[in-house]
ChimeraX commands (.cxc) that place a marker at each C-alpha (Angstrom):
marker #1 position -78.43,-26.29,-27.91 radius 0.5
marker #1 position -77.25,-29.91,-27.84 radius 0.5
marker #1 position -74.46,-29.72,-25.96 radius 0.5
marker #1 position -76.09,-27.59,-23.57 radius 0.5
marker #1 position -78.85,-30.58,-22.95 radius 0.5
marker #1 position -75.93,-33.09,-22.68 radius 0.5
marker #1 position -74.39,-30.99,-19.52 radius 0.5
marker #1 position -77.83,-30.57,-17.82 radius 0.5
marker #1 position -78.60,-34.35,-18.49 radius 0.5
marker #1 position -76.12,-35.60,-15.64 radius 0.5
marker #1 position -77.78,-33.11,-12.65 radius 0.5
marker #1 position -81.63,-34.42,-13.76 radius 0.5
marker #1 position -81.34,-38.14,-13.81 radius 0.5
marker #1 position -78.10,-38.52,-12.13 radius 0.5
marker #1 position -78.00,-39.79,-8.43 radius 0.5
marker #1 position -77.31,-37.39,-5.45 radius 0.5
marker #1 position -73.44,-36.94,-4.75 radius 0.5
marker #1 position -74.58,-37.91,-0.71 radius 0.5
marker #1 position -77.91,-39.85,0.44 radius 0.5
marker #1 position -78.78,-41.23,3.91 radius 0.5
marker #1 position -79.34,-44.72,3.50 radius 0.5
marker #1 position -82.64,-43.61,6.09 radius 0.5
marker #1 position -83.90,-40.63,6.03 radius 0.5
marker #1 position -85.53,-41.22,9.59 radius 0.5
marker #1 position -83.98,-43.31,12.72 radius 0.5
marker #1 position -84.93,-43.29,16.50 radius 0.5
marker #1 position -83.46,-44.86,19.45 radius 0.5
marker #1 position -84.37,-45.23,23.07 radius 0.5
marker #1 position -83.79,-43.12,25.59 radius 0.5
marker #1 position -80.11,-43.59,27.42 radius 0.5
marker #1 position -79.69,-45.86,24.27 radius 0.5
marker #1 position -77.92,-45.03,20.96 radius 0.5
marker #1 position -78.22,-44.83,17.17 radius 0.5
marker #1 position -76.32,-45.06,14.24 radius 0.5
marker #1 position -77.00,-43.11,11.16 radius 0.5
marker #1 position -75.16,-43.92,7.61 radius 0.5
marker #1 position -74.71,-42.04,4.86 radius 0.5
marker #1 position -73.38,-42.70,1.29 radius 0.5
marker #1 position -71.52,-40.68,-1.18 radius 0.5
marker #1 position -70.47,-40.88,-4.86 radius 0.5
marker #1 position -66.65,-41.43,-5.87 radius 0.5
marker #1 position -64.03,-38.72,-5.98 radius 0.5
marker #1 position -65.26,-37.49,-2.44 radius 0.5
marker #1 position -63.60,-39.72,-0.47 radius 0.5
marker #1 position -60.87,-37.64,0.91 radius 0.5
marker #1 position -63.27,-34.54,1.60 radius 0.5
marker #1 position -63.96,-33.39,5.43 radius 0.5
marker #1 position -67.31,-35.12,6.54 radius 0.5
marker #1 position -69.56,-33.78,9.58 radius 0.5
marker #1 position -73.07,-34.25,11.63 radius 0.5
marker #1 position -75.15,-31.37,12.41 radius 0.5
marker #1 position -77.90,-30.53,14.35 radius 0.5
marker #1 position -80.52,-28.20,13.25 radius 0.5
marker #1 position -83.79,-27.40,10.90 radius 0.5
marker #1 position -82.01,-25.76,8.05 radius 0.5
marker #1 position -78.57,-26.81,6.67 radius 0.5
marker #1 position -77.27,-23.54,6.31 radius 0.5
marker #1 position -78.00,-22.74,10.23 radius 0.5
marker #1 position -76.72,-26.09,11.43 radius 0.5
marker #1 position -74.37,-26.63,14.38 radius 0.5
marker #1 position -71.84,-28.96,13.52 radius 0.5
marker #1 position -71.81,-31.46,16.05 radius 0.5
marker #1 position -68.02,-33.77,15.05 radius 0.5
marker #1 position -66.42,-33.70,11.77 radius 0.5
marker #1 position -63.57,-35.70,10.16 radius 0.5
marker #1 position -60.70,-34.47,9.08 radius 0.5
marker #1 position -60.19,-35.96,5.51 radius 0.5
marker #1 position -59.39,-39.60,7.13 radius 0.5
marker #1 position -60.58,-42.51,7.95 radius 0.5
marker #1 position -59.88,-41.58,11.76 radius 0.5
marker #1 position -62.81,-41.57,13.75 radius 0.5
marker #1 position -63.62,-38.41,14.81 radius 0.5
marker #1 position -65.78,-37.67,18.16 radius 0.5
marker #1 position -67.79,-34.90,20.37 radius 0.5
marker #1 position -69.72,-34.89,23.03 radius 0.5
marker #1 position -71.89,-38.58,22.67 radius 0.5
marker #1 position -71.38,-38.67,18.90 radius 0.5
marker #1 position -68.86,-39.69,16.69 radius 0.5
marker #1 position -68.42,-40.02,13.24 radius 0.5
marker #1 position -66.13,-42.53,11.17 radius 0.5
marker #1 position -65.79,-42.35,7.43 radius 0.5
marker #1 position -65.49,-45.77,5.11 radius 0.5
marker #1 position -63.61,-44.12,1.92 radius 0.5
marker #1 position -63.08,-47.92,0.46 radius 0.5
marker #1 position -67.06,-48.54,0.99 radius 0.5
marker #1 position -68.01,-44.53,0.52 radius 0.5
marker #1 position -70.33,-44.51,3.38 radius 0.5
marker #1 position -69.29,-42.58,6.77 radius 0.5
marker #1 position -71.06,-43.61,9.87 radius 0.5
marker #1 position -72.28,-41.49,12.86 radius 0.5
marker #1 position -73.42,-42.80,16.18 radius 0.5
marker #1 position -75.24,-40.97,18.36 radius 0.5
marker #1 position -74.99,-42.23,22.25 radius 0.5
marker #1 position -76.50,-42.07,25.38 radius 0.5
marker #1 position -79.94,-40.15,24.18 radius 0.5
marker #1 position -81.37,-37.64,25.73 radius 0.5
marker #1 position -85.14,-36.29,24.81 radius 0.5
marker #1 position -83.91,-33.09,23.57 radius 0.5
marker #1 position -81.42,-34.95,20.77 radius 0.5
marker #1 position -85.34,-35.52,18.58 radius 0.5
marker #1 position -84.51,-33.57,16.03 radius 0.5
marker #1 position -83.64,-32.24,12.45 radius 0.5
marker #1 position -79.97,-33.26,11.60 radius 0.5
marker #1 position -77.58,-33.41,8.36 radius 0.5
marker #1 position -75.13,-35.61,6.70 radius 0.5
marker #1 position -72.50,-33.48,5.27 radius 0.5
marker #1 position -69.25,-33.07,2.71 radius 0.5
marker #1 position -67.13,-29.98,3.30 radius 0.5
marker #1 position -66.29,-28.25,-0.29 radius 0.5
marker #1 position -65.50,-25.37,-2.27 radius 0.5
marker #1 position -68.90,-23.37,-2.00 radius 0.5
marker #1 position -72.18,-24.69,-0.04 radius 0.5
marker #1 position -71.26,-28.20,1.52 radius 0.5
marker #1 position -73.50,-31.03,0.40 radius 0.5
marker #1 position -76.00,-31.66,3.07 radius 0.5
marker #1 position -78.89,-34.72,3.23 radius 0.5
marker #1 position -81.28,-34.04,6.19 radius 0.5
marker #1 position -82.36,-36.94,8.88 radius 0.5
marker #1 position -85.08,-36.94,11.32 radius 0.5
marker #1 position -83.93,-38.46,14.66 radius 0.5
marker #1 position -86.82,-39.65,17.24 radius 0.5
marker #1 position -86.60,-40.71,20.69 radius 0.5
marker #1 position -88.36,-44.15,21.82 radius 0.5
marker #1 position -89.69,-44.20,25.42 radius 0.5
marker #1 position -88.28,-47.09,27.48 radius 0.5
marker #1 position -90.04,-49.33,29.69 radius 0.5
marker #1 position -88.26,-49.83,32.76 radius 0.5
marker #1 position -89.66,-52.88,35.11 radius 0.5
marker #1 position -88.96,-53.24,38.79 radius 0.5
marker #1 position -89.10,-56.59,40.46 radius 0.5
marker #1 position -89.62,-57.02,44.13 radius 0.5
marker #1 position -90.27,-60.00,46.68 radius 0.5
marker #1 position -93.46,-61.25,47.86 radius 0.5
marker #1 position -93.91,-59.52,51.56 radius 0.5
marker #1 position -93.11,-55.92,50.06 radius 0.5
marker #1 position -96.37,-55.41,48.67 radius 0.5
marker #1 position -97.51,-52.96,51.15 radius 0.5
marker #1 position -94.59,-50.86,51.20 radius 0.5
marker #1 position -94.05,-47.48,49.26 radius 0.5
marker #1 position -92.21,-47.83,45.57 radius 0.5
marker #1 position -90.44,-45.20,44.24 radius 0.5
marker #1 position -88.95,-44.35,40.97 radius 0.5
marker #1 position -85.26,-42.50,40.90 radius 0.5
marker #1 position -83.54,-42.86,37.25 radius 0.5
marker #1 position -79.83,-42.66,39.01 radius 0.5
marker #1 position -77.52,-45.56,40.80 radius 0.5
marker #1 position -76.53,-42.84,43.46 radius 0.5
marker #1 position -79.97,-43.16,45.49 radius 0.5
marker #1 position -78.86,-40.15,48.21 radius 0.5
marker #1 position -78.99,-37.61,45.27 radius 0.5
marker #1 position -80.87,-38.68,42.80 radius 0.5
marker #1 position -84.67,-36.78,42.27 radius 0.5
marker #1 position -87.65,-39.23,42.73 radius 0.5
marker #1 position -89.82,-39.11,40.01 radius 0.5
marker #1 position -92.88,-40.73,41.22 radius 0.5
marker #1 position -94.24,-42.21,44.49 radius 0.5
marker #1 position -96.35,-44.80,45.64 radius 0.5
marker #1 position -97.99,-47.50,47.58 radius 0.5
marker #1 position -100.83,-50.10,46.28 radius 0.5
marker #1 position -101.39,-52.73,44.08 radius 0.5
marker #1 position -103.17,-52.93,40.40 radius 0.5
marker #1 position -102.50,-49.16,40.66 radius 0.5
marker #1 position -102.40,-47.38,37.46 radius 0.5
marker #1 position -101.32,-43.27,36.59 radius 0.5
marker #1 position -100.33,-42.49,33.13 radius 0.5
marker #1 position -97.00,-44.43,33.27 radius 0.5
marker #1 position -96.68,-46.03,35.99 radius 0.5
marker #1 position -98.02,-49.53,36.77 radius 0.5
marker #1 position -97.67,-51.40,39.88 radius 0.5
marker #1 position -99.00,-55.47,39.99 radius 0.5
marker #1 position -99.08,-56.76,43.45 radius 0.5
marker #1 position -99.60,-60.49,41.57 radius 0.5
marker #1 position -96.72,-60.59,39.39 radius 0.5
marker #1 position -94.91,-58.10,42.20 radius 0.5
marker #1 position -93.51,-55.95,39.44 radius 0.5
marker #1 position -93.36,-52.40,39.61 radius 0.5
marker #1 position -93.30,-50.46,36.02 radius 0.5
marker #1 position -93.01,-47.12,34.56 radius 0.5
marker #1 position -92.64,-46.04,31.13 radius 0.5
marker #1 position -89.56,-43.25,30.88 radius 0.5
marker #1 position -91.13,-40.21,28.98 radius 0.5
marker #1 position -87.73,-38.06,30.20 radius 0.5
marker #1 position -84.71,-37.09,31.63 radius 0.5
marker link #1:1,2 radius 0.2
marker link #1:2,3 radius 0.2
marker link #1:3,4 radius 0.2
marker link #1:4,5 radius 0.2
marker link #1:5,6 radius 0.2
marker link #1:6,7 radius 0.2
marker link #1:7,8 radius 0.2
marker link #1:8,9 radius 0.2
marker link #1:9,10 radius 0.2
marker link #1:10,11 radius 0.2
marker link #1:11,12 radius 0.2
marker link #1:12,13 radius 0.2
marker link #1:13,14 radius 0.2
marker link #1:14,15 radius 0.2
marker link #1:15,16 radius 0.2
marker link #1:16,17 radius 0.2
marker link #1:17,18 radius 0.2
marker link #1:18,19 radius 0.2
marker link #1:19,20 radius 0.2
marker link #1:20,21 radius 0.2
marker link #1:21,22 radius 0.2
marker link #1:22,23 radius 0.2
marker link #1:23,24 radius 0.2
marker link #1:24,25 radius 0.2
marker link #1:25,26 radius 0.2
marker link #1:26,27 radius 0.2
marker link #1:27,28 radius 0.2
marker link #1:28,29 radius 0.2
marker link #1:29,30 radius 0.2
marker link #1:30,31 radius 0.2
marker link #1:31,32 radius 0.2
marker link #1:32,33 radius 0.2
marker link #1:33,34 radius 0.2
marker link #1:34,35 radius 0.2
marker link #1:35,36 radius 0.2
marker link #1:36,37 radius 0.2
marker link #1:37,38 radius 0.2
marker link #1:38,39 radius 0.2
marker link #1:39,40 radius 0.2
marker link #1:40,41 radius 0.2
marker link #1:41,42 radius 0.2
marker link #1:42,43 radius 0.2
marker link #1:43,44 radius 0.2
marker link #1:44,45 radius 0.2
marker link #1:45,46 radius 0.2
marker link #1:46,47 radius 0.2
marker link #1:47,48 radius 0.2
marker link #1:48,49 radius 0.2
marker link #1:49,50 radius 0.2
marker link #1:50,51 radius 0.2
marker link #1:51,52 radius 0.2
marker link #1:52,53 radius 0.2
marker link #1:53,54 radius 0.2
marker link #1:54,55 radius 0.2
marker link #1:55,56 radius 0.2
marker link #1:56,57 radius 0.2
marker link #1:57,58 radius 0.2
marker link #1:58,59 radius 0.2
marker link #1:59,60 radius 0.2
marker link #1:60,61 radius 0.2
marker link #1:61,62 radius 0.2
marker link #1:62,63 radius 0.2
marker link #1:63,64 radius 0.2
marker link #1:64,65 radius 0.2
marker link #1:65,66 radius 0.2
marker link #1:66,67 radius 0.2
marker link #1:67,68 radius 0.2
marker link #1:68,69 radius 0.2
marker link #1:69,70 radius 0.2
marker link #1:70,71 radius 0.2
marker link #1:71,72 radius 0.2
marker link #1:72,73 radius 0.2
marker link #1:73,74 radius 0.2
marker link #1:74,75 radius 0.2
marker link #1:75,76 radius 0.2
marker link #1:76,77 radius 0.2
marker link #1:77,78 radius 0.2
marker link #1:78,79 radius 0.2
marker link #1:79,80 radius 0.2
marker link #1:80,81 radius 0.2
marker link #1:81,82 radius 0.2
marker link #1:82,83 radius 0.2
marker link #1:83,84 radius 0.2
marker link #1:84,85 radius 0.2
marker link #1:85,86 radius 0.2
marker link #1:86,87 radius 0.2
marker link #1:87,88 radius 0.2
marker link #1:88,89 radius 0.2
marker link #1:89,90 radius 0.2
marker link #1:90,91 radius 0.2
marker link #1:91,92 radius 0.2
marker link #1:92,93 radius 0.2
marker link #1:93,94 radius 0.2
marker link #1:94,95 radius 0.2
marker link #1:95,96 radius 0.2
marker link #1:96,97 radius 0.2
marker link #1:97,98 radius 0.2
marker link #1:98,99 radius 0.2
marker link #1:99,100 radius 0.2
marker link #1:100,101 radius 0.2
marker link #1:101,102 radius 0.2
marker link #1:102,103 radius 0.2
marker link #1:103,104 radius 0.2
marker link #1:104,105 radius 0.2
marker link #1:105,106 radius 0.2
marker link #1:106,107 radius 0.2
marker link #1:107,108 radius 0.2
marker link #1:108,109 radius 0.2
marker link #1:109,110 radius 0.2
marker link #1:110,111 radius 0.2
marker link #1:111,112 radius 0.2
marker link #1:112,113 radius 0.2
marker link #1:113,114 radius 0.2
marker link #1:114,115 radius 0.2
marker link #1:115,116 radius 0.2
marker link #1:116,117 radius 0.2
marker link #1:117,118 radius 0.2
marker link #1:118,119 radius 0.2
marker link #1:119,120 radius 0.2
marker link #1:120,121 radius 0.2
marker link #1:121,122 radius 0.2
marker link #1:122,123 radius 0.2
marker link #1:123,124 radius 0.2
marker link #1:124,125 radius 0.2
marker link #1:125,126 radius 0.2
marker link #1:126,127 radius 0.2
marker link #1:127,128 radius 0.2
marker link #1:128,129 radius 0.2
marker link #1:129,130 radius 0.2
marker link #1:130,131 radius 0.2
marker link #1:131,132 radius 0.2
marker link #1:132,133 radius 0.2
marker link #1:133,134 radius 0.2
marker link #1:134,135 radius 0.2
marker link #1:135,136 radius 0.2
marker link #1:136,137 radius 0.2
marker link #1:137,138 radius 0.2
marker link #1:138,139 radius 0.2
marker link #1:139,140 radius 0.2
marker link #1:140,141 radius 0.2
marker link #1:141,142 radius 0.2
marker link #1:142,143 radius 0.2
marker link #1:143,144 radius 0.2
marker link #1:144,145 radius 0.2
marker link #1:145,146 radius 0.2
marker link #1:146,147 radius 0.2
marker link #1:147,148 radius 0.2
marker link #1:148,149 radius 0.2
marker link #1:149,150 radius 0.2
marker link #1:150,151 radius 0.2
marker link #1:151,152 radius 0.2
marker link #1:152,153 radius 0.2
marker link #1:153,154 radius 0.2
marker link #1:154,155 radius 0.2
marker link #1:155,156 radius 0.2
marker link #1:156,157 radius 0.2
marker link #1:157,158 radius 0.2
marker link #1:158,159 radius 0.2
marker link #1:159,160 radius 0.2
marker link #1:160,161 radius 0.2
marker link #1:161,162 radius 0.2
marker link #1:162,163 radius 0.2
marker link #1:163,164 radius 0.2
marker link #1:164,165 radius 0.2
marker link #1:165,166 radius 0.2
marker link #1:166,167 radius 0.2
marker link #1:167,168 radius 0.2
marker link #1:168,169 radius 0.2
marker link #1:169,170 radius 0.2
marker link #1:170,171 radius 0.2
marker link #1:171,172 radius 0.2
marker link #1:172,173 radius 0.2
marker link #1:173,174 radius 0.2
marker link #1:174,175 radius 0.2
marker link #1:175,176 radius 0.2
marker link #1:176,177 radius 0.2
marker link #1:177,178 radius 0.2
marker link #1:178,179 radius 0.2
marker link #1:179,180 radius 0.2
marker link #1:180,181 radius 0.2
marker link #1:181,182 radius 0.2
marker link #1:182,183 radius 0.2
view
């Protein structure tokens, strides 16, 4: 009976084998995060991955190490794993609203992998438009790409002290502003 107490002891009170040091991060739109997670000793040299999903065992692994230190990377996220600190890093860039989400921390092993699970938001942005005194007449539109002959105009507008929803326009301060809820 003792000895069968003294094996359970270690999986009751000891500490997880891998734990996000956050369990929940967000960044801003077209921005980036950075998630960290930390694992016990002796796991060091195991295969480390990122996925994306609600439950672990469904989750799409999004980059993966391969056992190194070598920074691993996939489309706008990479991973790199600290074996001297035990921590491996991901960073997730350029986000999108679709990347709010359910994700995982992960060790590759022998039988289910160990898995910690992170909630990742998305911030809105405010974006701010200045313009010169003489302009205040004129239309103002909102187009969230550099090419301006293909991008798709989001909103529209003439006016002053003029306020929809998100957008904002102030003849006084001749700003023009509008909060980015998407892509």
């Amino acid at each position: 009976m003792w000895l069968l107490l003294i094996l359970f002891l270690p999986v009751v009170r000891g500490s997880p084998a891998l734990m996000a040091v956050s369990d929940a991060v967000s960044g801003p739109v077209r921005g980036s995060l950075t998630v960290q997670c930390r694992y016990e000793p002796g796991w060091e040299t195991y295969n480390k991955w990122w996925c994306q999903g609600a439950e672990l065992k469904s989750c799409r692994i999004l980059v993966q190490t391969d056992g190194s230190e070598r920074e691993a990377r996939g489309d706008r996220v990479s991973i790199k794993d600290n074996q001297k600190l035990r921590v491996f890093t991901v960073t997730m860039e350029e986000l999108r609203w679709n990347n709010a989400d359910t994700y995982w921390c992960g060790i590759e092993r022998y039988g289910p992998d160990l898995g910690v699970k992170v909630k990742v938001t998305i911030d809105p942005v405010t974006e701010q438009c200045h313009y010169s005194p003489g302009w205040e007449t004129f239309m103002k539109s909102w187009c969230p790409d550099a090419d301006l002959d293909t991008c798709t105009i989001f909103v529209e507008t003439t006016g002053s002290e003029f306020k929809v929803n998100i957008l904002s326009i102030n003849k006084k301060k001749h700003t023009f502003s509008m909060i980015t809820l998407g892509e």
